[in-house]
C-alpha positions in Angstrom: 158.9 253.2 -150.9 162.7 252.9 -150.9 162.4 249.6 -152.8 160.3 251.2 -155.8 162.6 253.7 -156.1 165.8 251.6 -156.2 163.2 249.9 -159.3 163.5 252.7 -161.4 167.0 253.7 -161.1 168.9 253.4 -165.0 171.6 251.0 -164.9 174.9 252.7 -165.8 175.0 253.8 -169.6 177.1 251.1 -171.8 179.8 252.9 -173.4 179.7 252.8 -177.1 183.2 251.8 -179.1 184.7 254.5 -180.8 184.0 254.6 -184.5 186.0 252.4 -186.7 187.0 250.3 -183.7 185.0 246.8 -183.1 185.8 245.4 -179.1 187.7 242.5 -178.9 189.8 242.7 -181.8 193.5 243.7 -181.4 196.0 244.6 -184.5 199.7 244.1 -184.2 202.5 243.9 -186.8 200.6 245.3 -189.6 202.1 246.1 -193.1 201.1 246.4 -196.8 204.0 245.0 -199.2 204.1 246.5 -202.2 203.9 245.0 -205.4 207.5 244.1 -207.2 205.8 244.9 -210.9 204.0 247.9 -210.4 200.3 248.0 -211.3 200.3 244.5 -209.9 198.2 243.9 -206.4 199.9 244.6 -202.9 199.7 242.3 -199.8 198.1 243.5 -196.4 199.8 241.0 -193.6 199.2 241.4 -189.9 198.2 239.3 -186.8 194.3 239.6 -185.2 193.7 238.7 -182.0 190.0 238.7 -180.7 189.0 238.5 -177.2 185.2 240.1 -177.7 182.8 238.2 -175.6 181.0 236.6 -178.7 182.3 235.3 -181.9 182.2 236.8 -185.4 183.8 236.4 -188.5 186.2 239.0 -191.1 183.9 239.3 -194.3 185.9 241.6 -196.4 188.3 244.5 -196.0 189.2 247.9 -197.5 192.5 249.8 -198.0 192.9 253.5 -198.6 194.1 254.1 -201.9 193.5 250.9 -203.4 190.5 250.4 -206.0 189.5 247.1 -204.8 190.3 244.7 -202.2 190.0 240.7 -201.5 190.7 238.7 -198.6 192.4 236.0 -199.7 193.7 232.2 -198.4 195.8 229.6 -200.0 194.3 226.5 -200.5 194.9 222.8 -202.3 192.6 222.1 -205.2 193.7 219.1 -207.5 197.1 218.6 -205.9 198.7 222.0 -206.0 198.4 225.4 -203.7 196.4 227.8 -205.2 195.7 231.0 -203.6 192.0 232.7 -204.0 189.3 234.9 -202.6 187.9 233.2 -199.0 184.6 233.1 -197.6 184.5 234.7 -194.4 186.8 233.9 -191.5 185.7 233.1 -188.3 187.2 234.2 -185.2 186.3 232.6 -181.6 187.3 234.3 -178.0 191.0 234.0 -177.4 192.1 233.3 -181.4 194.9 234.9 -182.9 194.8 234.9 -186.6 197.7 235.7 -188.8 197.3 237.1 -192.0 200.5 236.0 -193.3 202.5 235.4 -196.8 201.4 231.8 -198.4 198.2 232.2 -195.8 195.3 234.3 -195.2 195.9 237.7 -195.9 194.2 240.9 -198.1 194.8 241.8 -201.7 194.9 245.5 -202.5 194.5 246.1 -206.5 194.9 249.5 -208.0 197.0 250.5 -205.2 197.2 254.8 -205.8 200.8 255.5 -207.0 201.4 257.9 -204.0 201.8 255.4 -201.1 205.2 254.6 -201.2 207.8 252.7 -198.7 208.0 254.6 -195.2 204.1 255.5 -195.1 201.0 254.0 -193.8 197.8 253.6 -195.0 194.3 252.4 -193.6 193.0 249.4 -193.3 189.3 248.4 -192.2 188.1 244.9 -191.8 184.6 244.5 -191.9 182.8 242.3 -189.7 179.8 240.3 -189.6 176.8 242.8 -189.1 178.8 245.3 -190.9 180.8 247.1 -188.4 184.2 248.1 -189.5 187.6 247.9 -187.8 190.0 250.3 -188.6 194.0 250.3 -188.6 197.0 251.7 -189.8 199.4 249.7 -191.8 203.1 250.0 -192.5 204.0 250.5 -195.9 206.9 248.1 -197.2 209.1 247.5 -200.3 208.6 244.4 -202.1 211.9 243.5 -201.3 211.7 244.3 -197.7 211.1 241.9 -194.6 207.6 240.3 -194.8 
């Protein structure tokens, strides 16, 4: 009797990530640079690490206050470094990413004229399956340490 019992005992409840947080993926230096000609796009840099349990890959991002955003990589085509929108980017346990200037990193256009130098802003990186990882990003002059 004890045995059919034990049977339909629950295993312990999973807990559920907090929203706007995807497991496995850690955010460290993050900043957005701001544009040096205003009305010109701004720069989102930081470094991902993922350690989920499965891989997955970054298939687009959002900024607060910014119209539209791209994830971008620089890339040879006919000879010379171009930089463009990227497919997505896939992550494997234990890779670190960095989302740096003249690499990867995420184009915010039509930045809102009230984030300035000495704020932060959001970031979210979607995921594949939709799921959204959120974090908050320096705000940096153009002229300031990438």
């Amino acid at each position: 009797m004890a045995m059919a019992l034990a049977a339909c005992e629950s295993e312990a409840p999973v807990e559920a990530a907090p929203e706007g947080v995807v497991p496995g993926i850690e955010i460290e230096n993050a900043r957005l640079m701001l544009p040096p000609v205003s009305g010109n796009p701004a720069a989102v840099y930081f470094d991902l690490t993922y350690t989920g349990d499965r891989g997955l890959s970054i298939s687009g991002a959002e900024v607060e206050g910014a119209e539209k955003t791209e994830v971008h990589d620089t890339m040879e085509y006919e000879f010379k470094m171009q930089m463009g929108e990227t497919g997505p980017v896939a992550m494997r346990q234990g890779e670190t990413v960095s989302f740096e200037p003249g690499g990867k990193h995420i184009m915010a256009f039509g930045l809102d004229e009230s984030i300035t130098p000495g704020s932060t802003v959001e970031v979210a990186i979607r995921v594949s399956g939709g799921d959204k990882h959120k974090f908050q990003a320096e705000v940096k002059a153009a002229g300031d340490e990438r």
